[in-house]
C-alpha positions in Angstrom: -29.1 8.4 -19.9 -30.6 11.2 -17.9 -28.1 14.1 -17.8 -29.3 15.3 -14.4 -29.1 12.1 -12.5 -25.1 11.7 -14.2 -24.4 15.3 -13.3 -25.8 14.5 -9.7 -23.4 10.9 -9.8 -20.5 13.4 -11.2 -21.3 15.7 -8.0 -21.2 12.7 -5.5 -18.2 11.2 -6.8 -16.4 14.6 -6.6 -17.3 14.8 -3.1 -16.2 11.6 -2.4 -12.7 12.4 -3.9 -12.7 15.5 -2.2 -13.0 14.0 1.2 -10.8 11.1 0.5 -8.0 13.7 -0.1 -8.8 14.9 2.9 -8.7 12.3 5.1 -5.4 10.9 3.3 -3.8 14.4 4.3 -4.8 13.9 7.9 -3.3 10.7 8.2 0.4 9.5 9.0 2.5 6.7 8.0 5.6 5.4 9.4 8.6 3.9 7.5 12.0 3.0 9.3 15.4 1.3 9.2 16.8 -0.9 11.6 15.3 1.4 14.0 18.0 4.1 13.5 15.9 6.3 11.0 12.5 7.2 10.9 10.6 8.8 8.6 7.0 10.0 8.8 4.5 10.8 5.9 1.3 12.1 5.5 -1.5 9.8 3.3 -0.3 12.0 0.5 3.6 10.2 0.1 5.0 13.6 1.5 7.5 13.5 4.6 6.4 14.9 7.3 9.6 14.5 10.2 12.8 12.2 9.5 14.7 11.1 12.5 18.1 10.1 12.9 19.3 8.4 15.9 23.2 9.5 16.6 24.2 5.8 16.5 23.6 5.9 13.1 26.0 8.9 12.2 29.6 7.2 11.0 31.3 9.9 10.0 33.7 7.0 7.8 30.6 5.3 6.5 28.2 7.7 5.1 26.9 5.4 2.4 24.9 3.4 5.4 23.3 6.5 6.5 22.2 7.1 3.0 21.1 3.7 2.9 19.1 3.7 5.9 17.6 7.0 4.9 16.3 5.5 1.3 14.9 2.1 3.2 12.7 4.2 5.9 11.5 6.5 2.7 10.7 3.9 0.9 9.1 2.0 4.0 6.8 4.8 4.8 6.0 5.5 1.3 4.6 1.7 0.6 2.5 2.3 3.4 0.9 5.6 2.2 0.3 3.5 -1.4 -1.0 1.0 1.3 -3.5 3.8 2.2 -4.2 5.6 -0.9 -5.5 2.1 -2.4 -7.5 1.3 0.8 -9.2 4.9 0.6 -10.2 4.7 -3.1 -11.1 1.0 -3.0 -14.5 1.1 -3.4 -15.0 3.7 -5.7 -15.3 1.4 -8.7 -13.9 4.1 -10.8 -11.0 2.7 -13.0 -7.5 3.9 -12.0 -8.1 4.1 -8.7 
């Protein structure tokens, strides 16, 4: 195989990496729980903003808040693995 035409493939795919990090940084998901926690994250899986509504707050049942704090996490992050697969779909490199 020619070395320069793999190095140039090498070159395109890292730029094609490159900007799908990119674009996965500028974009938002949102995960909540019943509508009394929200959490945001970025394309990455990182939280951005979580929101509590006060209705939520039982000072004799913390356990639920913790509860609906996980389910919202773990709402918003399917949806960045939602986008992180989307993104790198059709890049035909293995692993991604």
């Amino acid at each position: 195989m020619d070395m320069k035409k793999l190095m140039k493939q090498m070159q395109q795919a890292q730029a094609a990496a490159s900007k799908i990090q990119d674009d996965l940084a500028a974009q938002t998901v949102e995960g909540t729980a019943s509508g009394l926690v929200t959490v945001t994250m970025n394309g990455h899986g990182k939280v951005q903003t979580l929101k509590i509504k006060p209705e939520a707050v039982d000072g004799d049942d913390v356990e639920a808040l913790e509860d609906l704090i996980l389910a919202a996490i773990n709402d918003a992050s399917g949806k960045a693995d939602d986008l992180q697969r989307d993104a790198t779909r059709g890049l035909g490199i293995p692993g991604f």
